[in-house]
TORTI-176105 format. One line per field, with one value per residue: residue number from 1; residue in three letters; x, y, z of N, C-alpha, C in turn. Coordinates in steps of 0.1 Angstrom, whole numbers. Each point is the difference from the previous one (the first is absolute). Layout:
N
nr = NUM, ...
rest = ALA, ...
n_xx = X, ...
n_yy = Y, ...
n_zz = Z, ...
ca_xx = X, ...
ca_yy = Y, ...
ca_zz = Z, ...
c_xx = X, ...
c_yy = Y, ...
c_zz = Z, ...
//
This chain:
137
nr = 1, 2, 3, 4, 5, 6, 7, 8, 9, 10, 11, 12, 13, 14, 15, 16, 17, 18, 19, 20, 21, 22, 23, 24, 25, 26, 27, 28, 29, 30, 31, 32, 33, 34, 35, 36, 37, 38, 39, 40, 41, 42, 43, 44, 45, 46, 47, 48, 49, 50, 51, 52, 53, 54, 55, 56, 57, 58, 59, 60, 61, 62, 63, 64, 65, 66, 67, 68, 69, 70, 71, 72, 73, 74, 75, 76, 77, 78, 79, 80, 81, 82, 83, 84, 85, 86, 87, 88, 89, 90, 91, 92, 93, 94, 95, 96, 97, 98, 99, 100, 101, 102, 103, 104, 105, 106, 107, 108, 109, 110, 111, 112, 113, 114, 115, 116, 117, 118, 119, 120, 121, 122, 123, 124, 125, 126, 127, 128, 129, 130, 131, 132, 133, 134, 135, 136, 137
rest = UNK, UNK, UNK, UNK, UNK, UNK, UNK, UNK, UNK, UNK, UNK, UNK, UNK, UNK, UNK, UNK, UNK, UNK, UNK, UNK, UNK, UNK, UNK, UNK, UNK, UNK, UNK, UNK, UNK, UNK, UNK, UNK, UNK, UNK, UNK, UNK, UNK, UNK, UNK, UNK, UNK, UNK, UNK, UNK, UNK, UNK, UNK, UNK, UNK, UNK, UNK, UNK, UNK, UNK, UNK, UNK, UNK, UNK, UNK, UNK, UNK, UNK, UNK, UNK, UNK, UNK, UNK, UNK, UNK, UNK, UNK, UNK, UNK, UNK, UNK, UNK, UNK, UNK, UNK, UNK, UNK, UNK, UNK, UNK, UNK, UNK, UNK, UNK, UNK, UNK, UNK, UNK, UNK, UNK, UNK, UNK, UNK, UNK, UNK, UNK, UNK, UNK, UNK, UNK, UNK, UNK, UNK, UNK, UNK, UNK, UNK, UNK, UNK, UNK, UNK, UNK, UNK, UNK, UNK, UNK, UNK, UNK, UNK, UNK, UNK, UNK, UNK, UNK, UNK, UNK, UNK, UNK, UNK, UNK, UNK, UNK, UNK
n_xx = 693, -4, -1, -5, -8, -7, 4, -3, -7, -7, 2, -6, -7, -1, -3, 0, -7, 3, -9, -9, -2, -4, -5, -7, -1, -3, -8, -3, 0, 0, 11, 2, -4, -9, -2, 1, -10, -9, 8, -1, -4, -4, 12, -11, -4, -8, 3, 3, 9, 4, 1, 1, 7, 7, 6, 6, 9, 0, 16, 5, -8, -4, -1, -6, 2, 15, 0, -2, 12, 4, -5, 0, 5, 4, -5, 9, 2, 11, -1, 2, 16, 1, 14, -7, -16, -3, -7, -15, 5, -6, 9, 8, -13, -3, 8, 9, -6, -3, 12, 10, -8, 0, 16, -3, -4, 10, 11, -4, 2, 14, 2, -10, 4, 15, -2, -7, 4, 15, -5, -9, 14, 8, -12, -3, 15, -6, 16, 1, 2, -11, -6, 8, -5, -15, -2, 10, -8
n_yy = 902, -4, -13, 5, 4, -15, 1, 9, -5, -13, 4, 10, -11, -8, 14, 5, -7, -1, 18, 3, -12, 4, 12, -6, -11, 11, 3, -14, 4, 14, 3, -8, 4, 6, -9, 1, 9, -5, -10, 9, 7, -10, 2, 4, -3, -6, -13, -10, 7, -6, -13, 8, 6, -13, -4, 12, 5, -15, 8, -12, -1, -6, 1, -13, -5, 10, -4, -5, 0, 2, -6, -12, 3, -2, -13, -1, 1, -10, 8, 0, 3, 13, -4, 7, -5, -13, 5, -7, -13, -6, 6, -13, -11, -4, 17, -13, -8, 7, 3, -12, -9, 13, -7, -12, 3, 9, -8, -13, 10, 4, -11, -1, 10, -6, -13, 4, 16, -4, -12, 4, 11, -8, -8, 14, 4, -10, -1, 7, 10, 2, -4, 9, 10, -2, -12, 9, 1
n_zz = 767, 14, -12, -3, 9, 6, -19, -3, 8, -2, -9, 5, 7, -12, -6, 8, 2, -12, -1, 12, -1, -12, -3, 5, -10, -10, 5, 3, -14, 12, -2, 10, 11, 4, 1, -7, -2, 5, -5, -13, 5, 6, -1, 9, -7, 7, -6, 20, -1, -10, 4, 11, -6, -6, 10, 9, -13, -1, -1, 11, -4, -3, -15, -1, 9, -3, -13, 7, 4, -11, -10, 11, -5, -10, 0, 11, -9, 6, -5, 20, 3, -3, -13, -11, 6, 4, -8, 2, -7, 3, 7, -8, -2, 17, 2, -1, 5, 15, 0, -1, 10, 6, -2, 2, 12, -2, -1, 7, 12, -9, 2, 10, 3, -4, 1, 11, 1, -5, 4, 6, 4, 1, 14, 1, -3, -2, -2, 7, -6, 8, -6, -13, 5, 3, -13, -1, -10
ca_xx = 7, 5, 15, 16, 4, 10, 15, 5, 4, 11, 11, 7, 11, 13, 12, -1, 8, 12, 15, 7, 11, 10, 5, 5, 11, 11, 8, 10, 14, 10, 8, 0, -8, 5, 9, 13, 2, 5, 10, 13, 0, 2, 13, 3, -18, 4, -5, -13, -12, -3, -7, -11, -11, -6, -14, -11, -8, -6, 6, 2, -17, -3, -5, -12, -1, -2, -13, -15, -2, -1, -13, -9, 1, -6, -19, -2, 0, 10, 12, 12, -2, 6, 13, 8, -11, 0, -14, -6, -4, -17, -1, 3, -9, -11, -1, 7, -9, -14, 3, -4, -11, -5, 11, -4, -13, -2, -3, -9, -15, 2, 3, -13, -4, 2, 1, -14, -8, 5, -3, -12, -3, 5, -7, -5, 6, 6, 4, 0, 15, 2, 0, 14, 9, -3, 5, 16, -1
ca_yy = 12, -2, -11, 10, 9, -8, -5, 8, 2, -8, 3, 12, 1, -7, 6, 5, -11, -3, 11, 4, -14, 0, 13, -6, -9, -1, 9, -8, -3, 8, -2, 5, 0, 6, -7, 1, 14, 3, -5, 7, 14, -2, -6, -8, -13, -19, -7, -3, 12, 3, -8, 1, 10, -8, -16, 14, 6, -8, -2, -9, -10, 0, 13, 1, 2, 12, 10, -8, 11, 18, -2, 0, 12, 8, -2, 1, 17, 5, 4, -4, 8, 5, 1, 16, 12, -3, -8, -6, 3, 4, 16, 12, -1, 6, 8, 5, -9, 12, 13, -1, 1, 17, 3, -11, 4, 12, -7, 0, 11, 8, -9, -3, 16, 4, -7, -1, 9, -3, -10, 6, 9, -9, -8, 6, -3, -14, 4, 15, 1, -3, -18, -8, 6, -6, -10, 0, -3
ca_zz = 3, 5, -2, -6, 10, 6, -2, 3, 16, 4, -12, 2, 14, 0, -8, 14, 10, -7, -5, 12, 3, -11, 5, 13, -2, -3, 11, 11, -6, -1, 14, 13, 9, 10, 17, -12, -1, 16, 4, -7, 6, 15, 1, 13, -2, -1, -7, 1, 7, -12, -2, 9, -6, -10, 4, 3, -10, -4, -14, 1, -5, -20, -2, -3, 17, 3, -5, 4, 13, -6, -5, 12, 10, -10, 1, 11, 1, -1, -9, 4, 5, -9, 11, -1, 2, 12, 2, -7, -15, -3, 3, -14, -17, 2, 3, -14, -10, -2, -12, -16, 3, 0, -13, -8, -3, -6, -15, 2, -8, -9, -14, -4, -2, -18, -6, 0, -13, -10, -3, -4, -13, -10, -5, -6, -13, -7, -14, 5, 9, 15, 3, -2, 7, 15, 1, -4, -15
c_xx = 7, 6, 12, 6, 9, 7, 9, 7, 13, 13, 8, 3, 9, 10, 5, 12, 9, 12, 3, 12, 11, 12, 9, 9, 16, 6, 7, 11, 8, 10, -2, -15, -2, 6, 18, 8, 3, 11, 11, -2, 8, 13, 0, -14, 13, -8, -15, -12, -5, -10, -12, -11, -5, -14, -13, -10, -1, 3, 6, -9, 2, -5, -17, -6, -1, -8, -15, -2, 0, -13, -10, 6, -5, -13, -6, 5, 14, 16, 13, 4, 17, 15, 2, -5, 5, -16, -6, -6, -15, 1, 7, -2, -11, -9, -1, -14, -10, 3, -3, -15, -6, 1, -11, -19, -3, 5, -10, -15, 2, 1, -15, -8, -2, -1, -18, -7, 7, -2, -18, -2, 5, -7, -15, -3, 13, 6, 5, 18, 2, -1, 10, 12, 1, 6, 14, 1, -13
c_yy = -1, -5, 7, 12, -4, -8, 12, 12, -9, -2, 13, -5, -10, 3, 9, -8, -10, 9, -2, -8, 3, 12, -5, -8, 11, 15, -8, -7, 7, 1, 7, -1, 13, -3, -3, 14, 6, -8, 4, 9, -5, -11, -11, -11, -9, -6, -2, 17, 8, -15, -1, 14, 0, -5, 10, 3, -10, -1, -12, -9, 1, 11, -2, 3, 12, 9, -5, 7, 13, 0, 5, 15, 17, 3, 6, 18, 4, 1, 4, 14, 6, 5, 12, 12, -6, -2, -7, 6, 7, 16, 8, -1, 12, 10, 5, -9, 8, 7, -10, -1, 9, 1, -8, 5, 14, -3, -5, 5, 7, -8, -2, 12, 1, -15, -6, 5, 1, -14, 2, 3, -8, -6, 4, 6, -6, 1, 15, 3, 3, -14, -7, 7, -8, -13, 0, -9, -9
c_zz = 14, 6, -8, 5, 10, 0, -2, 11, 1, -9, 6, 14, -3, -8, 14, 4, -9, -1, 12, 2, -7, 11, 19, -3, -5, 10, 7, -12, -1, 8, 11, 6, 11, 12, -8, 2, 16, 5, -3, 7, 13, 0, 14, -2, -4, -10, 3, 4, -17, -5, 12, -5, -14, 2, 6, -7, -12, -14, -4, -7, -15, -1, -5, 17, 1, -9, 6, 13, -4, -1, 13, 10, -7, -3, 13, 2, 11, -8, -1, 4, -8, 12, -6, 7, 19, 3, -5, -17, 1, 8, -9, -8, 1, -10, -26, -7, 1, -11, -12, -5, -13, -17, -12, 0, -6, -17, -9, -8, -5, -13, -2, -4, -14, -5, -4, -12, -10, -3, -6, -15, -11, -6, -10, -15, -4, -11, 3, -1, 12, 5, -3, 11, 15, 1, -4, -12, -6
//
């Protein structure tokens, strides 16, 4: 059993770590860049002051490099820092994951509320039209 527990750990962190790649790889097949975005806005950037804040923010590098540095910084619990809010991401997850938090554990115990003693009862009378009802046919 708990050889199968821990292939299964290790299956779900390598389905993890294949979408994530996947999802990162094809966000960088889109056009543009933000250092792109800030260039069109700004009629006076120079080439090299657009390839100096390439090499900065380390868009310059392959993209397996730059997802590895995502990876390691993310594990590391920083998640960078947001250009629409002006603050750090983690002060605007913060606040909404307590809530979902709240959202997912009050489900939760509602789904268990009714699925517990409607499963019971099912199992009780077998053949029941509540049993056909509980199992959706």
């Amino acid at each position: 059993m708990t050889a199968y527990i821990l292939r299964r750990i290790v299956q779900t962190i390598a389905t993890i770590f294949v979408l994530s790649f996947a999802c990162y790889y094809l966000m960088t097949l889109m056009p543009g860049d933000p250092i792109d975005l800030m260039a069109s806005a700004n009629p006076k950037i120079t080439t090299e002051d657009i390839a100096r804040l390439k090499a900065l923010y380390g868009l310059d590098q392959p993209v397996h490099v730059r997802y590895f540095n995502w990876v390691k910084s993310v594990v590391t619990g920083d998640l960078g820092y947001s250009r629409q809010y002006k603050i750090p991401v983690t002060d605007i997850l913060g606040p909404r994951l307590l809530n979902t938090f709240y959202l997912s554990f009050a489900a939760l115990f509602l789904s268990l509320i009714i699925a517990i003693p409607l499963g019971i009862f099912a199992g009780v009378k077998k053949g029941s039209k509540l049993d056909y009802i509980a199992n959706l046919g």
